[in-house]
C-alpha positions in Angstrom: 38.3 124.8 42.8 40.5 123.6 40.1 43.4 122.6 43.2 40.9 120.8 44.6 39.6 119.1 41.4 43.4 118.3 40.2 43.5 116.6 43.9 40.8 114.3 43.0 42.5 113.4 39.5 45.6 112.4 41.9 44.0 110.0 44.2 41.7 109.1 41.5 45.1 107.4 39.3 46.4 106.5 42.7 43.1 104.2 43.9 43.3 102.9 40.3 46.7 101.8 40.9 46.0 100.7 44.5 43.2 98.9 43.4 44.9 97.0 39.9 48.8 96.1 41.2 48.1 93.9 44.1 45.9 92.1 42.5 48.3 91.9 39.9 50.5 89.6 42.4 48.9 86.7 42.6 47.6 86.6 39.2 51.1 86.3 38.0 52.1 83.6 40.5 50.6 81.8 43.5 50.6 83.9 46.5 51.5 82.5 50.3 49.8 84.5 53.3 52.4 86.7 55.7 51.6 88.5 58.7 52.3 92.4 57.7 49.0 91.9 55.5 47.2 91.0 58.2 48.6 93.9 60.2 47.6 96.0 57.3 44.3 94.9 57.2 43.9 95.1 60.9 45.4 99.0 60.8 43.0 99.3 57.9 40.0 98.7 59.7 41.0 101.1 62.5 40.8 104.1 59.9 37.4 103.1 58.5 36.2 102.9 62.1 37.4 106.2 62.5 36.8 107.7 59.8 32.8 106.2 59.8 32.1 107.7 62.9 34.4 110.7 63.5 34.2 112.2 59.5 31.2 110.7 57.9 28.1 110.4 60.2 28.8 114.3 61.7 29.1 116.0 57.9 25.9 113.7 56.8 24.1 115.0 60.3 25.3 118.6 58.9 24.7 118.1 55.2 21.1 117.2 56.5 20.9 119.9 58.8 21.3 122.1 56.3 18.4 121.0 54.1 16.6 121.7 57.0 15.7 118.1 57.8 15.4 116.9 61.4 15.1 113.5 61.3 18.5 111.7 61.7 18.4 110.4 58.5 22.1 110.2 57.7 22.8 107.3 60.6 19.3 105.5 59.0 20.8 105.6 55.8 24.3 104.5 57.0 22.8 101.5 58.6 20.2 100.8 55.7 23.7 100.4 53.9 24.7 98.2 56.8 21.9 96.3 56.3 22.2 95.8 52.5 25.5 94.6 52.7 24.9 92.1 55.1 22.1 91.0 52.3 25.1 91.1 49.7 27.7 89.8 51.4 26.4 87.4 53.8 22.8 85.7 52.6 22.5 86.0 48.5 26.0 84.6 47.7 25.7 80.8 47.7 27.3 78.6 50.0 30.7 78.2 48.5 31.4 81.8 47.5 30.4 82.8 50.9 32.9 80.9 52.5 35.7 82.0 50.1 34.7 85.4 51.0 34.5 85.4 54.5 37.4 82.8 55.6 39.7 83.8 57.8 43.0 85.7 55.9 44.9 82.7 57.1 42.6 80.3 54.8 41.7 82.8 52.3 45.7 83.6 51.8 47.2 80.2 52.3 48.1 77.9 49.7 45.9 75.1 48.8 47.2 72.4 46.3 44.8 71.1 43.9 42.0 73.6 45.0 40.6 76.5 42.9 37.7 78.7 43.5 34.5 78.1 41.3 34.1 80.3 38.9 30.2 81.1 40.7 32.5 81.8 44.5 35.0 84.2 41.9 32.1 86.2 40.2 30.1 86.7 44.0 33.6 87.5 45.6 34.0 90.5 43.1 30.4 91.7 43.2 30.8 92.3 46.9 34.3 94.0 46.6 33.3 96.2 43.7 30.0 97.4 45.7 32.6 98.4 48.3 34.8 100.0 45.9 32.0 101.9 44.3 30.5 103.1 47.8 33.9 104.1 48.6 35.1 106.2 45.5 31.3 108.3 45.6 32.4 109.1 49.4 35.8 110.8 48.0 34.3 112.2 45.2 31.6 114.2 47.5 34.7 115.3 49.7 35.1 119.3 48.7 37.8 119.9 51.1 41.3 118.5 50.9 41.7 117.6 54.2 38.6 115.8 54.0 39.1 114.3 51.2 42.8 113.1 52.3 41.8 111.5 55.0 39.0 109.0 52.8 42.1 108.5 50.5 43.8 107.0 53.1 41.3 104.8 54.5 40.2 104.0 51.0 43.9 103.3 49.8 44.7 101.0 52.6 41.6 98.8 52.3 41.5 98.6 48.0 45.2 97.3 48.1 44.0 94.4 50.5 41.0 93.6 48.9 42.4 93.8 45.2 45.2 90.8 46.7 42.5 89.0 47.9 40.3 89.0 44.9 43.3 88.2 43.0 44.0 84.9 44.8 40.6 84.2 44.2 41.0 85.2 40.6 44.2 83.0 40.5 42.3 79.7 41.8 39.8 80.0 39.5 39.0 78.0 36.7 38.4 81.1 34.5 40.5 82.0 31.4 43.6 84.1 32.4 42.6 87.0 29.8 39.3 87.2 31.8 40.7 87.1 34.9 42.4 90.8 34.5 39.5 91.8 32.6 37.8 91.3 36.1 40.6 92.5 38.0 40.2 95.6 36.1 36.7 96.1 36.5 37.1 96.1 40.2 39.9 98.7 40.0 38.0 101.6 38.2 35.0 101.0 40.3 36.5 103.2 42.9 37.5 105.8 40.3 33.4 105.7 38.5 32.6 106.1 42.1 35.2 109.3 42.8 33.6 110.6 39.3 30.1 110.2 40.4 30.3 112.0 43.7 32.0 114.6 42.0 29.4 115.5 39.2 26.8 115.4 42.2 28.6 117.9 44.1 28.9 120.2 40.8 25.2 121.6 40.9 24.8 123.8 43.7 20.5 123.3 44.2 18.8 121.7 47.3 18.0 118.0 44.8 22.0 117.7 44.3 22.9 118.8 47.8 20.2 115.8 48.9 22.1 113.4 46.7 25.1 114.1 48.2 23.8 113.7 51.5 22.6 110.7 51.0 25.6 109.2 49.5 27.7 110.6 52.6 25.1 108.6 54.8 25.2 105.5 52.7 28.7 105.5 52.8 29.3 105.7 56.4 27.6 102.8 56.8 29.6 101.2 54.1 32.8 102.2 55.9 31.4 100.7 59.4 30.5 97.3 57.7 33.7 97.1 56.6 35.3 98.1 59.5 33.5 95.6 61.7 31.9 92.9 59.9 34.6 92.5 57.0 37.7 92.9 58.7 37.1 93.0 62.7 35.4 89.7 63.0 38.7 88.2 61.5 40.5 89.3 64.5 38.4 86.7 66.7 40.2 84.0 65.6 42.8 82.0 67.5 46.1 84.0 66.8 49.5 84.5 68.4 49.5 88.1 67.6 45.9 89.2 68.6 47.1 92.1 71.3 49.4 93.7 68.0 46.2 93.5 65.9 44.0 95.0 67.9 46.8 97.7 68.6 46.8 98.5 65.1 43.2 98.6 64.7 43.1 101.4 68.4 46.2 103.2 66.4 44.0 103.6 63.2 41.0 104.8 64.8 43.2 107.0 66.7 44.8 108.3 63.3 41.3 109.4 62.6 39.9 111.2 65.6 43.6 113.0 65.7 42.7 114.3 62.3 39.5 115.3 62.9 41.1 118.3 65.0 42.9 119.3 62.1 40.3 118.9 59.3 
């Protein structure tokens, strides 16, 4: 129990870190688009796929199972979080932040003289990412195996590293104060670690409420890790693009990371 809980501290600093330094790029200077991020985010999506279906939705199924519930109420819940995100992400922000949020990583990267983000499109952009973040770090923190728990960190890793660059452009064209600008950067950071810290203080009372909580969460954040997977990143890789076959490559290798690991987890 205490390897598994010095684990967690680990990834806990590391999603900090993974969350806080590449949003610290752009902050610091303008930042021009390039293709390995893309690839990245591409490979990214893969392993939330992956790890969605093949890790998440069979130990909800179980954790449910186990409560002696036969409804399948861990795929409701993951697409009730679906569902909610779309609500989120897709109909409550206004027009402007929506479109900052959702342009293609060729726009959303590329440099635009004279533009900056409304502050309104800055605060909705980081709302939606923190949710994310949040969702994600309960997931880990649930995990009470390592090899579980590994393979979230790497899912999680890769996708907070892209999505604390892209809130940091956004950040960066904003017309808010510098200072406040980390402050928000920050606060998007630790969400995953909260999140991590959350899950694990659910999983630390063995009794059939806690083990319910924990189930749910697992559910809620399969879903997450699916509407990421497809409706964050995926429907990017629509787009006219010279390098669509290596893209969807990367996205079949990291959903193929995933189901290899599931043998050995």
């Amino acid at each position: 129990m205490r390897g598994m809980l010095a684990i967690q501290l680990l990834l806990l600093l590391a999603l900090l870190a993974a969350g806080l330094l590449p949003g610290a790029i752009p902050l610091r200077r303008r930042a021009e688009g390039s293709r390995w991020l893309d690839w990245g985010s591409a490979f990214a999506a893969g392993v939330f796929l992956g790890a969605g279906f093949v890790h998440m939705l069979p130990d909800a199924d179980e954790a449910w199972a186990r409560l002696g519930v036969e409804y399948p109420l861990g795929p409701l819940l993951a697409a009730v979080a679906i569902v909610a995100m779309l609500l989120v992400e897709h109909v409550l922000p206004p027009d402007d932040a929506h479109h900052a949020l959702h342009a293609p990583s060729a726009d959303r990267f590329a440099e635009q003289e004279g533009h900056a983000a409304s502050r309104r499109a800055a605060y909705a952009i980081l709302a939606g990412l923190t949710i994310h973040a949040l969702l994600e770090g309960i997931a880990l923190g649930v995990q009470r195996e390592v090899g579980g728990a590994l393979v979230l960190f790497a899912a999680i890793g890769l996708h907070k590293g892209v999505a604390g660059f892209a809130l940091g452009v956004s950040l960066a064209r904003s017309a808010l104060p510098t200072r406040r600008g980390w402050g928000l950067l920050g606060l998007f950071a630790v969400a995953t670690p909260i999140g991590m810290l959350l899950g694990a203080a659910t999983g630390a009372f063995e009794s059939r409420p806690a083990a319910a909580v924990e189930a749910t969460f697992v559910s809620l954040a399969a879903g997450t890790f699916v509407y990421v997977a497809t409706l964050d990143i995926l429907r990017e890789e629509r787009g006219e693009s010279d390098d669509r076959f290596a893209r969807w490559s990367l996205v079949a290798a990291g959903t193929a990371a995933m189901a290899l690991l599931a043998l050995l987890v």
